[in-house]
Every structure is written in structure tokens, then in C-alpha cells.
N, CA, C and O atoms as a GROMACS GRO file, in nm:
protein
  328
    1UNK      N    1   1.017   0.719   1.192
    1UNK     CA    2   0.960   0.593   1.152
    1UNK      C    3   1.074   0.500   1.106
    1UNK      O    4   1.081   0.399   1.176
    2UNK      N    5   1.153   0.508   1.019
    2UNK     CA    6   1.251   0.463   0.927
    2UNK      C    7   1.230   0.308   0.934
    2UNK      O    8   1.129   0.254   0.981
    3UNK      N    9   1.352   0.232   0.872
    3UNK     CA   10   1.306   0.074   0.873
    3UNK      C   11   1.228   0.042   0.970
    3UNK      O   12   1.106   0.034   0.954
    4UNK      N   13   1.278   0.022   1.067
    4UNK     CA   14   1.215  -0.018   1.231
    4UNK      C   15   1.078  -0.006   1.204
    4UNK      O   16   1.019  -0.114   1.191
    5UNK      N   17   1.000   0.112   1.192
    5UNK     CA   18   0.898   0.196   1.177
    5UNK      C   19   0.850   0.079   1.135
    5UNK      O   20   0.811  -0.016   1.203
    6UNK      N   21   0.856   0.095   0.985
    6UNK     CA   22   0.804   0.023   0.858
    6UNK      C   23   0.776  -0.125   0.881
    6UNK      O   24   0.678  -0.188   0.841
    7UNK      N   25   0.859  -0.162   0.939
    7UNK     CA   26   0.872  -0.345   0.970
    7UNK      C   27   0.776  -0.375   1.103
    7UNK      O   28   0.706  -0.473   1.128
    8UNK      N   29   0.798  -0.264   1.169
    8UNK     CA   30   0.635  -0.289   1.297
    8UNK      C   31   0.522  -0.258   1.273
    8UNK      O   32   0.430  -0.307   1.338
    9UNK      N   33   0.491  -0.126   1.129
    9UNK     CA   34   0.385  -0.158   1.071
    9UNK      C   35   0.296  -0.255   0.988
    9UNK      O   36   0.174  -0.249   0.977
   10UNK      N   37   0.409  -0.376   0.913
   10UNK     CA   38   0.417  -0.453   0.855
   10UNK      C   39   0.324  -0.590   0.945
   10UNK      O   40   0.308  -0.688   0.872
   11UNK      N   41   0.273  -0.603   1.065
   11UNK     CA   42   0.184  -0.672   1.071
   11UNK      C   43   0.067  -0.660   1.064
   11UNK      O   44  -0.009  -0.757   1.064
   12UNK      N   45   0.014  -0.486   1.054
   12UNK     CA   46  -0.094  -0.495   1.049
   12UNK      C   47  -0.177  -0.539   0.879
   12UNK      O   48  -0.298  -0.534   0.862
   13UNK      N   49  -0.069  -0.582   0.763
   13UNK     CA   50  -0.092  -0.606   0.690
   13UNK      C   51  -0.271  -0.740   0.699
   13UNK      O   52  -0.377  -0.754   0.638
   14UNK      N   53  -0.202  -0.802   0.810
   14UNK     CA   54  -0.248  -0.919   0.831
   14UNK      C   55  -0.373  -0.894   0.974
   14UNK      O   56  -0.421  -0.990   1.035
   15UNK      N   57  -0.403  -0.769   1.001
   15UNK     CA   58  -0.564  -0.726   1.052
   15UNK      C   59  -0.692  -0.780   1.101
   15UNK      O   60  -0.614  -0.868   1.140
   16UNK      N   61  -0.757  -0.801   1.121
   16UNK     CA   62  -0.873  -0.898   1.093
   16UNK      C   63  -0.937  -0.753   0.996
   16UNK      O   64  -0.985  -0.775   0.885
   17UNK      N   65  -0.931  -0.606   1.054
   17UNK     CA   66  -0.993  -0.478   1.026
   17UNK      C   67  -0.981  -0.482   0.874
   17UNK      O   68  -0.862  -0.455   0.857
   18UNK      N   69  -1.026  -0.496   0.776
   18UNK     CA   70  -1.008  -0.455   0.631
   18UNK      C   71  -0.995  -0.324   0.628
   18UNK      O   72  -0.934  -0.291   0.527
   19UNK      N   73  -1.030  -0.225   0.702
   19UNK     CA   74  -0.942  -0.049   0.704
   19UNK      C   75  -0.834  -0.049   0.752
   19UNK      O   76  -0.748   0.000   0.678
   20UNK      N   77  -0.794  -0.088   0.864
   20UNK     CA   78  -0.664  -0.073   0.910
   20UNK      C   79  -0.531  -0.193   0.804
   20UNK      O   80  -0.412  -0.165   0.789
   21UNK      N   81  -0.598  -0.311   0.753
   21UNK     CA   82  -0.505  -0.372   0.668
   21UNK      C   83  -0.515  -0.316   0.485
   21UNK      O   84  -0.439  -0.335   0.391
   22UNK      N   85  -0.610  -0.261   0.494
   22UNK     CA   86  -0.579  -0.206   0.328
   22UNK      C   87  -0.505  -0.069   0.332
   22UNK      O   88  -0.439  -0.027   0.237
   23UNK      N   89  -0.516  -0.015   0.430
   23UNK     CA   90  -0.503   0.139   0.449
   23UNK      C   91  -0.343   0.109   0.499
   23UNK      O   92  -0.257   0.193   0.470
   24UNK      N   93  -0.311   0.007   0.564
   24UNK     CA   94  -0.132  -0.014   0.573
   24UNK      C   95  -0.108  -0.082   0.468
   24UNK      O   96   0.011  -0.105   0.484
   25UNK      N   97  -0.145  -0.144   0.345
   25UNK     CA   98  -0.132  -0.162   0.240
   25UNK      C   99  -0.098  -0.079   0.187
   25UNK      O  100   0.023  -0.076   0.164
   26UNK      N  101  -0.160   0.005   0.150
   26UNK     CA  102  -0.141   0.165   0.060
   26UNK      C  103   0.015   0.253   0.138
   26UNK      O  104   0.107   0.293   0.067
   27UNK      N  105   0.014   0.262   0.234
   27UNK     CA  106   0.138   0.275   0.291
   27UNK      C  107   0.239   0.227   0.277
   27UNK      O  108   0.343   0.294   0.277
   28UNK      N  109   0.236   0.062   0.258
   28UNK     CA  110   0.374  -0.023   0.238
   28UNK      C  111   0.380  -0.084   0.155
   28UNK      O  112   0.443  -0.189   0.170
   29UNK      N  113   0.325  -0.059   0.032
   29UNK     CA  114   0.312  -0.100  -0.095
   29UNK      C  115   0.483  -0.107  -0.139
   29UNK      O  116   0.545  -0.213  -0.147
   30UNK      N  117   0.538   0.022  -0.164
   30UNK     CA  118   0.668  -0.023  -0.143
   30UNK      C  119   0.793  -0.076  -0.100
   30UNK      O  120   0.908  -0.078  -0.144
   31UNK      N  121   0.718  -0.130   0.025
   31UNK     CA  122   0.837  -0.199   0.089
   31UNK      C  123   0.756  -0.320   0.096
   31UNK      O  124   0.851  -0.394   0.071
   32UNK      N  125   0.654  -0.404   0.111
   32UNK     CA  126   0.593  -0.511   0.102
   32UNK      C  127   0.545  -0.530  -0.018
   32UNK      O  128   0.438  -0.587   0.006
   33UNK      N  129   0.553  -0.520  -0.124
   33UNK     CA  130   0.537  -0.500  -0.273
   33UNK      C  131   0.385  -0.604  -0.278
   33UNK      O  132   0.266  -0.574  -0.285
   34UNK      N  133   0.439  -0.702  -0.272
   34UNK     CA  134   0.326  -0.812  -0.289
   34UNK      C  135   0.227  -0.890  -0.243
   34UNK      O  136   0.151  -0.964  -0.304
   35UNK      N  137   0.242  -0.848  -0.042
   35UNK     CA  138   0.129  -0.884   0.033
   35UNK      C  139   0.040  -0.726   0.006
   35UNK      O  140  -0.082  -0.724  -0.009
   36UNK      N  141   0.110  -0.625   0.005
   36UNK     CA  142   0.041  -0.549  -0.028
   36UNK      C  143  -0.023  -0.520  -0.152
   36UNK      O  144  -0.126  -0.452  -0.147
   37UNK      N  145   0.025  -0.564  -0.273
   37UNK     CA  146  -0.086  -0.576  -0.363
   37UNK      C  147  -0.206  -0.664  -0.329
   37UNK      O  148  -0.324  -0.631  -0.324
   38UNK      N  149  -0.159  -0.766  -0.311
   38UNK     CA  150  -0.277  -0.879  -0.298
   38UNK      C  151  -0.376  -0.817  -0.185
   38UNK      O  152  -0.492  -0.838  -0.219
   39UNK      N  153  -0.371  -0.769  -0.102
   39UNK     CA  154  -0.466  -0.718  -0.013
   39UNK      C  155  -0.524  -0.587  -0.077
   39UNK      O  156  -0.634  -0.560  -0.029
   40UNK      N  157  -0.482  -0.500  -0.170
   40UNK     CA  158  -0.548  -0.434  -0.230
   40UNK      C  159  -0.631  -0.438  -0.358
   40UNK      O  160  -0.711  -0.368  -0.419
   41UNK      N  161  -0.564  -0.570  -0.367
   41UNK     CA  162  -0.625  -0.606  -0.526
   41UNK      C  163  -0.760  -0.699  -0.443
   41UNK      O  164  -0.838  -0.758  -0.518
   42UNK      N  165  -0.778  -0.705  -0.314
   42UNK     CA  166  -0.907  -0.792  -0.280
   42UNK      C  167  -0.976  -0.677  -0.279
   42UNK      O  168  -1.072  -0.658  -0.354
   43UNK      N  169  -0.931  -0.590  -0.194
   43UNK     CA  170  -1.036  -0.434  -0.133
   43UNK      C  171  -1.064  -0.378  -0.280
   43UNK      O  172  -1.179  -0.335  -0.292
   44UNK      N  173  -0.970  -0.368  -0.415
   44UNK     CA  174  -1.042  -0.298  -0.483
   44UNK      C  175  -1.170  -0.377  -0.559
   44UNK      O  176  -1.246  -0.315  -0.633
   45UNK      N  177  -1.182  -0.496  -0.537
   45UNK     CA  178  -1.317  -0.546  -0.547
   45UNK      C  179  -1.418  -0.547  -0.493
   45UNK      O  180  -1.526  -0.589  -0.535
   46UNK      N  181  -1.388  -0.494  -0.381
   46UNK     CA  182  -1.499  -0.543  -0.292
   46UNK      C  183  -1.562  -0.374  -0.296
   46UNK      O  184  -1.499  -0.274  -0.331
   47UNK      N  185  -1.708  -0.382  -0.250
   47UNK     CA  186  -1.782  -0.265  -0.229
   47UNK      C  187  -1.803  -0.221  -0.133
   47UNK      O  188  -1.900  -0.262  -0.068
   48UNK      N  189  -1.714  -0.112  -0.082
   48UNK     CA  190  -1.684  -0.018  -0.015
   48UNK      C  191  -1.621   0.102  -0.002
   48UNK      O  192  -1.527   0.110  -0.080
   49UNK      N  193  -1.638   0.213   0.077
   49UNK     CA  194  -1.534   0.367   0.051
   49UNK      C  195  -1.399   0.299  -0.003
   49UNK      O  196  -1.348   0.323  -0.113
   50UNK      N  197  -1.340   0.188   0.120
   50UNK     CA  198  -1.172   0.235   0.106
   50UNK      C  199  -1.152   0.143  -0.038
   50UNK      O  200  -1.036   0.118  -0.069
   51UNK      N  201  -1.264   0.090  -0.128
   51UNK     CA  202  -1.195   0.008  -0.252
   51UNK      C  203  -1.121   0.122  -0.346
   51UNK      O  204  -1.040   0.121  -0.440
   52UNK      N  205  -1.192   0.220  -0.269
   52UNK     CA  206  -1.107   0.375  -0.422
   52UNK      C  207  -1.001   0.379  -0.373
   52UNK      O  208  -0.909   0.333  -0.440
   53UNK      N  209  -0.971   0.433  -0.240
   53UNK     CA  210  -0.798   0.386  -0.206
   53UNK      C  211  -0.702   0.259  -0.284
   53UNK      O  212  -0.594   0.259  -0.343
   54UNK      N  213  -0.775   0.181  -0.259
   54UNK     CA  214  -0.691   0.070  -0.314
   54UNK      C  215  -0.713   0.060  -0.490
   54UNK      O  216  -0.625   0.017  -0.564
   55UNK      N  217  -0.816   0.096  -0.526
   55UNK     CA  218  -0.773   0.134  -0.672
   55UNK      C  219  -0.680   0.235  -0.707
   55UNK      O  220  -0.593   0.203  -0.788
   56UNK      N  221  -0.680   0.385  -0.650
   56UNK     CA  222  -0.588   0.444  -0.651
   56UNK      C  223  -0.453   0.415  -0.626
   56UNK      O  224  -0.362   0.473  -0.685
   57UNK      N  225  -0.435   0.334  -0.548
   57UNK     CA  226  -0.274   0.311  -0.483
   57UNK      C  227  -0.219   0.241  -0.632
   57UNK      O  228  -0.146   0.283  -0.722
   58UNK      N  229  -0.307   0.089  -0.603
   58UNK     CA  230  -0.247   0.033  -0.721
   58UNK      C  231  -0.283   0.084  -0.869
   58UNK      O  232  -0.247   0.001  -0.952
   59UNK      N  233  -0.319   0.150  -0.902
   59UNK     CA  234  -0.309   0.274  -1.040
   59UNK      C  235  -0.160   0.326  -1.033
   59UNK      O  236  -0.080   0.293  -1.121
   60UNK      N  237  -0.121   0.412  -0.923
   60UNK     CA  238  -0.042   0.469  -0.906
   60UNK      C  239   0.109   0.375  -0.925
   60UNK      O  240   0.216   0.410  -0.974
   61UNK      N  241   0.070   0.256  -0.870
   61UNK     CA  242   0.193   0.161  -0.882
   61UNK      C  243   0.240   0.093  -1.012
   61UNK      O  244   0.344   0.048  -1.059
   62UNK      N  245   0.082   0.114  -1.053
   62UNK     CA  246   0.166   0.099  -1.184
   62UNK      C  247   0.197   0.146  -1.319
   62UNK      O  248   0.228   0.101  -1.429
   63UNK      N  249   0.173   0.273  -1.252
   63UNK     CA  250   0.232   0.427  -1.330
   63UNK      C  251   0.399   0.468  -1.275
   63UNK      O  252   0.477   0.552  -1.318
   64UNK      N  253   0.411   0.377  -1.172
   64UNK     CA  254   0.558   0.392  -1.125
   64UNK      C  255   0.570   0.462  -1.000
   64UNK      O  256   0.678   0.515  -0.974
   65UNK      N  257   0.474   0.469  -0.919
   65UNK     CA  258   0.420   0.612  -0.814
   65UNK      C  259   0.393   0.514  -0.706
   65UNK      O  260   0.335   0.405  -0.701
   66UNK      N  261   0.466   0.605  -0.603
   66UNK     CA  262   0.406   0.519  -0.428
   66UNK      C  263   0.363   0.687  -0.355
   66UNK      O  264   0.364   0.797  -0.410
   67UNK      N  265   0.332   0.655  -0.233
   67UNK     CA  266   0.300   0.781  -0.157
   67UNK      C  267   0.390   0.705  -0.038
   67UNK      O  268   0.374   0.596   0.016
   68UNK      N  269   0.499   0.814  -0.019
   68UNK     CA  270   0.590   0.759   0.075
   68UNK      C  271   0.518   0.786   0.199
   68UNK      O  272   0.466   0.898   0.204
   69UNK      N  273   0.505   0.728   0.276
   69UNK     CA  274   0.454   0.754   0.460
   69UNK      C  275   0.535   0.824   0.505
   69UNK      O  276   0.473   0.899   0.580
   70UNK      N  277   0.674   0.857   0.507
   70UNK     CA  278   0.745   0.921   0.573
   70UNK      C  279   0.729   1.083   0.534
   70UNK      O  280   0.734   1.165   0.625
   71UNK      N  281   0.712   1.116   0.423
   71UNK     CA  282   0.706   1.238   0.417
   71UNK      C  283   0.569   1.302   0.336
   71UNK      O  284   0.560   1.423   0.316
   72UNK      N  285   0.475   1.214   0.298
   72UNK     CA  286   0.350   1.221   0.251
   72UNK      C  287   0.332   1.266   0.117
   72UNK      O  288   0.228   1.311   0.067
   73UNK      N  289   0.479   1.245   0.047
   73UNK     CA  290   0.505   1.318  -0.108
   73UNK      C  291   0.469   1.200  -0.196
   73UNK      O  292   0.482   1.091  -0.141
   74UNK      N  293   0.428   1.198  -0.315
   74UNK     CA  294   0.441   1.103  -0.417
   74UNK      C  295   0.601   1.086  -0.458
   74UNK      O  296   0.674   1.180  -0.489
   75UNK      N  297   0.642   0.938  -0.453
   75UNK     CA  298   0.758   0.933  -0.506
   75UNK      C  299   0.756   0.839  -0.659
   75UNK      O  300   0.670   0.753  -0.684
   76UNK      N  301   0.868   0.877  -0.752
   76UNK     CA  302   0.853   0.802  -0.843
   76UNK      C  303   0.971   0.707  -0.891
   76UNK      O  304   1.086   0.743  -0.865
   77UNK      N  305   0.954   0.613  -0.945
   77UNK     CA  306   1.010   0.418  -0.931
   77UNK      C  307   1.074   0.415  -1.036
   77UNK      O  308   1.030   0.508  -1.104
   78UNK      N  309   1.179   0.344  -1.111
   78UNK     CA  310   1.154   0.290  -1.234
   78UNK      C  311   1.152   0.149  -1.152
   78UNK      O  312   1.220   0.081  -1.074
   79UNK      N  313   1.022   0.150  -1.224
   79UNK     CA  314   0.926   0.015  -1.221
   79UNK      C  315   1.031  -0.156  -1.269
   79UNK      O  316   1.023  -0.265  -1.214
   80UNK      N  317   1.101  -0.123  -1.364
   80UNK     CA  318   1.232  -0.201  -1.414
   80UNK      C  319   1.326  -0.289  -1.305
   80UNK      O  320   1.374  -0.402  -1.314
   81UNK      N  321   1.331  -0.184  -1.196
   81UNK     CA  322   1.435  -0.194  -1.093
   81UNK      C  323   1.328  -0.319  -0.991
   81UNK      O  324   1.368  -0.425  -0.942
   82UNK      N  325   1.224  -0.275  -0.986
   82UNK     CA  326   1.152  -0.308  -0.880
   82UNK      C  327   1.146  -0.483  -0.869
   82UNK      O  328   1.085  -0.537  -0.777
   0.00000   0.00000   0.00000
């Protein structure tokens, strides 16, 4: 995947699909920091399955925690740096 990867996943931010753009949200939260909040901070309002994803993600983000795509591990931030 590596950059390349990441940066061609990076349009589906913008979806018409609200699963396929919240769900690459939660994925590139760390490398798109802030289109990807904002698209999760809509889904976790709204009423549906994937709003728990997007509550979860951003919980996690701001406990200092991403779920890297590349290797499916939780990684952890200082949030400071970010």
C-alpha cells in the first residue's frame, strides 16, 4: 500500500457512498487528519450501523490511537506532535 496506496485511497474520502467514505475515514484518519474527522464526526450523528465505527475511531483519536491499515494493529500518537 505505502504512500502511493494511501493517497489513491484518499479520494474516496469524498464518495457519494456514506460506507465506503466513512469507512476510508476510519482508515485515514491519520494521514488525512481533518477531512477525516469531519466526515466522521457527520456519520457519528447520523443513525446508522457504521455511526459506531465512527464513534469508535474518533474515541480512539482522541485517546491518541489510530488503527493503521497497513498492518491492522492499533498504533499509538503523542497527540502533542500531531
Amino acid at each position: 500500500m505505502g504512500d502511493d496506496g494511501l493517497s489513491a485511497l484518499a479520494v474516496l474520502l469524498d464518495d457519494a457512498n456514506h460506507v465506503i467514505r466513512e469507512t476510508t475515514a476510519a482508515y485515514l484518519i491519520h494521514r488525512y487528519t481533518d477531512k477525516a474527522i469531519k466526515v466522521l464526526t457527520a456519520a457519528a450523528k447520523a443513525e446508522r450501523p457504521i455511526g459506531g465505527l465512527a464513534i469508535v475511531t474518533l474515541k480512539r483519536w482522541e485517546l491518541g490511537r489510530y488503527l493503521d491499515p497497513a498492518t491492522g494493529h492499533e498504533v499509538a500518537f503523542n497527540k502533542k506532535t500531531r
